[in-house]
C-alpha positions as CSV (number, residue, x, y, z in Angstrom):
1,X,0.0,0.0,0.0
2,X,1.6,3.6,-1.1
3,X,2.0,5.9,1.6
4,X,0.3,8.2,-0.2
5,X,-2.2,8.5,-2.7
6,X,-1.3,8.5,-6.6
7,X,-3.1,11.6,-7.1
8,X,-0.5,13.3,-4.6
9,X,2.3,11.5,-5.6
10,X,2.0,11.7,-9.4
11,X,2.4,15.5,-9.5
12,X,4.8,15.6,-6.4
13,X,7.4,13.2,-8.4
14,X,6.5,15.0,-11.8
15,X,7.9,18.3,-10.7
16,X,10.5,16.7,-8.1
17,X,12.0,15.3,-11.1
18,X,11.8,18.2,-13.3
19,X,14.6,19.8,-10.4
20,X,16.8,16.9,-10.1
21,X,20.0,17.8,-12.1
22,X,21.0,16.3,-15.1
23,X,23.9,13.5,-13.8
24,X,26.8,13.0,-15.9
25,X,28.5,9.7,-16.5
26,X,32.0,9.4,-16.2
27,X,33.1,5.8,-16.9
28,X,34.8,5.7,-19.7
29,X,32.9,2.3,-21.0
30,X,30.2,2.9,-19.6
31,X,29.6,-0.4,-18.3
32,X,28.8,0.6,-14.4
33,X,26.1,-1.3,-12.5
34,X,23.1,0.1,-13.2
35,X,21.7,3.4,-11.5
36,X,18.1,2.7,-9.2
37,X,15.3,4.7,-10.7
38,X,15.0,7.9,-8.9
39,X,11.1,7.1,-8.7
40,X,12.0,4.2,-6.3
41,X,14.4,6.2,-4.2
42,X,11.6,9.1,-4.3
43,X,8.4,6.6,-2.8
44,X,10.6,5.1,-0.2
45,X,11.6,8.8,0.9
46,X,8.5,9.2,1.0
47,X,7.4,5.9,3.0
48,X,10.3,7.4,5.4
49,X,8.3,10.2,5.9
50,X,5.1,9.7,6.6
51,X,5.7,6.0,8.3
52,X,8.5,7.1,10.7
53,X,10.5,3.9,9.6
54,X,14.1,3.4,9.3
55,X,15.9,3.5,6.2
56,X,16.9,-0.4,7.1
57,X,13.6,-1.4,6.6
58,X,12.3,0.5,3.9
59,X,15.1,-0.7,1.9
60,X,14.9,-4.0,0.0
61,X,16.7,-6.3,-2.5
62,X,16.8,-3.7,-5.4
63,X,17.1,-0.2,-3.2
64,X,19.5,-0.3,0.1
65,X,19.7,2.1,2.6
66,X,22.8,3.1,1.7
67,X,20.8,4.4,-1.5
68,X,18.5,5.9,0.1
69,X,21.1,8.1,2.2
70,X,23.0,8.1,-0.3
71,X,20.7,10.0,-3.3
72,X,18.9,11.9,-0.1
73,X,22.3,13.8,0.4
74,X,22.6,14.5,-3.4
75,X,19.2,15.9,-3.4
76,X,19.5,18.3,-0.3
77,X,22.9,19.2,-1.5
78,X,21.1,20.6,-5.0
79,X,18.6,22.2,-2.9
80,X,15.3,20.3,-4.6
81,X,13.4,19.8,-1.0
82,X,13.4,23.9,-0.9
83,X,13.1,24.4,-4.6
84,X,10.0,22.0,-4.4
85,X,8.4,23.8,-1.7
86,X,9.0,27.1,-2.7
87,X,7.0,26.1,-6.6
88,X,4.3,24.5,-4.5
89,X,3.8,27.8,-2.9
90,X,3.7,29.6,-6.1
91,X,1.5,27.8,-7.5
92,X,-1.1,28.0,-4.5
93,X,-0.6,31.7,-4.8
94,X,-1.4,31.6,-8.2
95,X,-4.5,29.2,-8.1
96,X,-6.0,30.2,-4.5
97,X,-4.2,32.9,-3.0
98,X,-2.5,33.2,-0.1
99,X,-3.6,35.4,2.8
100,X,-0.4,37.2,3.8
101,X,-1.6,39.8,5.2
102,X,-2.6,37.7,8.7
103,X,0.6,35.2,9.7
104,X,0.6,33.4,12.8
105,X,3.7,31.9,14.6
106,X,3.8,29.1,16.9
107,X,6.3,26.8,18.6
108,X,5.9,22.8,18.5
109,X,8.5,20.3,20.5
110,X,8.8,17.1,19.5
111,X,10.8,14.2,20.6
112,X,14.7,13.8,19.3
113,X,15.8,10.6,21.0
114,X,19.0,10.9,18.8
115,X,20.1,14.0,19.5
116,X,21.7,15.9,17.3
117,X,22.2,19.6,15.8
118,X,18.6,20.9,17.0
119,X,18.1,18.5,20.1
120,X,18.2,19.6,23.3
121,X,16.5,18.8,26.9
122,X,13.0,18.9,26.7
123,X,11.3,20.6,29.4
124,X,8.0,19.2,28.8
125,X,9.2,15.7,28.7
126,X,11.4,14.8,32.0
127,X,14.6,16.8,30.1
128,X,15.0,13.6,27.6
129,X,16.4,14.8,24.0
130,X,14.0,17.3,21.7
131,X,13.7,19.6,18.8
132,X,11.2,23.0,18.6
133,X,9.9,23.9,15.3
134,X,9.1,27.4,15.2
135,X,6.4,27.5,12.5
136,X,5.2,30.4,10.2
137,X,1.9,30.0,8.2
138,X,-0.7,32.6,6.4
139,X,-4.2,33.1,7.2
140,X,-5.0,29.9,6.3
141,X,-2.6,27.6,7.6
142,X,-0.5,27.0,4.8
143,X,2.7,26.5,6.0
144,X,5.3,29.2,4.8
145,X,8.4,28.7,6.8
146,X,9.9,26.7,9.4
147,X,12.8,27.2,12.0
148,X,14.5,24.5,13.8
149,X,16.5,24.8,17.4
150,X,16.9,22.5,20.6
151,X,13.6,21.9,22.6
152,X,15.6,24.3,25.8
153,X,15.1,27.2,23.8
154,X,12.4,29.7,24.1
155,X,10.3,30.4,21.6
156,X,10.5,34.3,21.4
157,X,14.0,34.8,20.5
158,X,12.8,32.7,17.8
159,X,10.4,34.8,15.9
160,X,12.5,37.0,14.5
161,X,14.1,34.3,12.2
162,X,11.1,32.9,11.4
163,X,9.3,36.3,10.3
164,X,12.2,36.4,8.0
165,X,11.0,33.3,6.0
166,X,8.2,35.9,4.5
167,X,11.5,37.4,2.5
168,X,11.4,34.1,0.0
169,X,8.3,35.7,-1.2
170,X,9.9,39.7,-2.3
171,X,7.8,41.9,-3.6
172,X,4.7,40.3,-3.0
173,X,3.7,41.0,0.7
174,X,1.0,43.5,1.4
175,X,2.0,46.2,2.9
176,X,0.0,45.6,6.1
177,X,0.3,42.4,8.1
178,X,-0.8,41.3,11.0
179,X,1.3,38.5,13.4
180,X,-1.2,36.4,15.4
181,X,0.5,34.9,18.3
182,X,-0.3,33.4,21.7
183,X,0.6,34.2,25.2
184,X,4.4,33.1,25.4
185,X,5.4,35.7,23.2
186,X,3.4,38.8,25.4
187,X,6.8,41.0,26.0
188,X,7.7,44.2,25.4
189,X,10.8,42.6,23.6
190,X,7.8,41.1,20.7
191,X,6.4,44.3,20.4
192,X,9.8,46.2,19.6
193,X,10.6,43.5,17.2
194,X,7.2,43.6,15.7
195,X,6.9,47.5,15.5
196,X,11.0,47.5,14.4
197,X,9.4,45.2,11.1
198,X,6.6,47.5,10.5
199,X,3.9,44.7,11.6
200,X,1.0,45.2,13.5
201,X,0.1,42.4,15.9
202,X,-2.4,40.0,17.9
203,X,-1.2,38.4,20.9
204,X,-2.6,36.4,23.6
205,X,-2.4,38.4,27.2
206,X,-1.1,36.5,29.7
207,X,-3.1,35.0,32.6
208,X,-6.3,35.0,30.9
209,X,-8.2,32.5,29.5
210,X,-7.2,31.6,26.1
211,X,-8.6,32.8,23.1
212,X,-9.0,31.2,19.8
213,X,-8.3,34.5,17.6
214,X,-7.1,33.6,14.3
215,X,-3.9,31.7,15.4
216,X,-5.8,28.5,15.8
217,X,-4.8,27.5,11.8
218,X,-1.3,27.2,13.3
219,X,-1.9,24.5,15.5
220,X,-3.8,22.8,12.9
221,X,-0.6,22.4,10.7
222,X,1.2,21.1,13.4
223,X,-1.2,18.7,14.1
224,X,-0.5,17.9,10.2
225,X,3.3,17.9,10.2
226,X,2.7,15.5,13.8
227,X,-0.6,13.4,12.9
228,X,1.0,13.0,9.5
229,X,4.2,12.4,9.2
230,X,5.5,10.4,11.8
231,X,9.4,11.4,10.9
232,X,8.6,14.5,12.4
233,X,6.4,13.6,15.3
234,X,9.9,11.5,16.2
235,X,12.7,13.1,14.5
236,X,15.9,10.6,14.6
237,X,17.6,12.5,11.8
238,X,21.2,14.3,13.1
239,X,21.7,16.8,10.9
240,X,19.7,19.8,10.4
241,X,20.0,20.0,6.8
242,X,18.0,16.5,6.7
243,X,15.6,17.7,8.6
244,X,14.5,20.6,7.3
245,X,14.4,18.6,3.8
246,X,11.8,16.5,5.3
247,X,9.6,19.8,6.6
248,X,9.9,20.9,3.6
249,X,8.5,17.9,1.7
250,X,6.0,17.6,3.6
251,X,5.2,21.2,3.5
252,X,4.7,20.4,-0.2
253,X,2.4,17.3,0.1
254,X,0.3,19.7,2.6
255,X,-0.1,22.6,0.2
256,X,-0.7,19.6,-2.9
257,X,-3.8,18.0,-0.6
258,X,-5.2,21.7,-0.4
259,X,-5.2,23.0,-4.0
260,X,-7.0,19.6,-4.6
261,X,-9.5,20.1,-1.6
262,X,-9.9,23.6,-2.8
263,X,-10.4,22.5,-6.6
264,X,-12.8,19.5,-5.0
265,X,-15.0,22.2,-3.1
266,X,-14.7,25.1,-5.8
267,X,-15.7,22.7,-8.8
268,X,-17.2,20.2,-7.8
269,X,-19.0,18.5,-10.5
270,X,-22.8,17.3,-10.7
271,X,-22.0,13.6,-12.0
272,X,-25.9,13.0,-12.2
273,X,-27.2,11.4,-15.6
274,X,-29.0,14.6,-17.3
275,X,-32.8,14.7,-17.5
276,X,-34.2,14.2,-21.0
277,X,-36.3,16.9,-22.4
């Protein structure tokens, strides 16, 4: 059973593939052992993902692990994760719009049980190893940036780094926006950052009870990236570099399942037999 459906994965691969550099073959008779399909590399990365698995036993007979590391590295190191995610984008712009002109910001910590470059003690869960994604997404949760640090850190010196993920998109932010965010970032220290960026702002007071606002579609793509894609629920990746790859495909698949919710709802077809005059 795919991890996920054909009508995802088709298009996903179709423009993945369109990134991937052309490779160039240097033995001189050309008579190396043969290279695996980059489809098959591309579904088990994919099964990697979503499952949670280990490379060891999504790999089989024709498609090691070592592959799998192997062409994962080659891919980061051309940049296709963040090339992916940054056309998905464009194209949901394009097609739906999205609503930059409200943002919201919110921190998630998830276990790291490897450690590695953005682990740290989790103070939520008895100081074992974890990672904080700081998460940026527009009006409507789609999910527009991402920053990674150790689960010890705080999630307010964090936001100015992630408001800067709004630069990948130039010239086209409004010239108004508004940050939704919730109590943990209610300091004077937000509001000089906020007012130093020229954004206005909607943050949770502290000590009272907590309001919904508009910040709730952040939560909701956490729940995605967690109730999802169980790589990132766990993370047991090292390196930083392979994990944001991973965000960032699966930021893709998210924004992929919306345009086709949105074209499902927008145009959704009458498949009823006509009635004869």
């Amino acid at each position: 059973m795919p991890a996920l459906p054909s009508f995802i994965m088709n298009p996903l691969f179709d423009q993945f593939a369109a990134l991937i550099p052309t490779r160039e073959i240097s033995h001189p008779w050309g008579c190396h052992r043969p290279r695996i399909a980059d489809r098959i590399v591309f579904d088990k990365l994919i099964q990697v993902l979503v499952l949670g698995a280990s490379y060891a036993k999504i790999a089989d007979s024709p498609c090691s692990a070592t592959t799998l590391r192997t062409r994962r590295d080659e891919w980061i190191a051309a940049g296709i994760f963040t090339q992916l995610e940054q056309l998905c984008l464009e194209f949901y712009d394009r097609i739906v719009g999205l609503d930059l002109e409200n943002v919201s910001v919110d921190g998630c910590i998830v276990k790291a049980p490897c450690g590695g470059e953005v682990a740290g003690r989790s103070p939520v869960d008895r100081g074992k190893q974890g990672t904080k994604r700081s998460l940026l997404v527009d009006g409507n949760g789609i999910p527009l940036g991402c920053v990674l640090i150790g689960a010890n850190r705080h999630d307010s010196p964090l936001l100015r780094p992630t408001l800067e993920k709004l630069g990948r998109f130039e010239f086209y932010l409004p010239e108004e926006i508004t940050v939704h965010l919730d109590a943990g970032y209610d300091s004077n220290k937000t509001r000089t950052l906020l007012t130093e960026l020229g954004c206005d702002w909607v943050i949770s007071k502290k000590g009272e009870p907590l309001q919904a606002g508009a910040r709730w579609v952040v939560e909701r793509t956490n729940s995605w990236h967690n109730r999802g894609f169980k790589k990132l629920l766990i993370c047991t990746e090292r390196r930083a570099r392979v994990v944001e790859a991973f965000i960032a495909l699966a930021n893709a698949i998210i924004i992929i399942r919306r345009l086709v919710r949105e074209a499902w709802t927008t145009h959704r077809w009458d498949t009823r037999p006509a009635r004869r005059p």
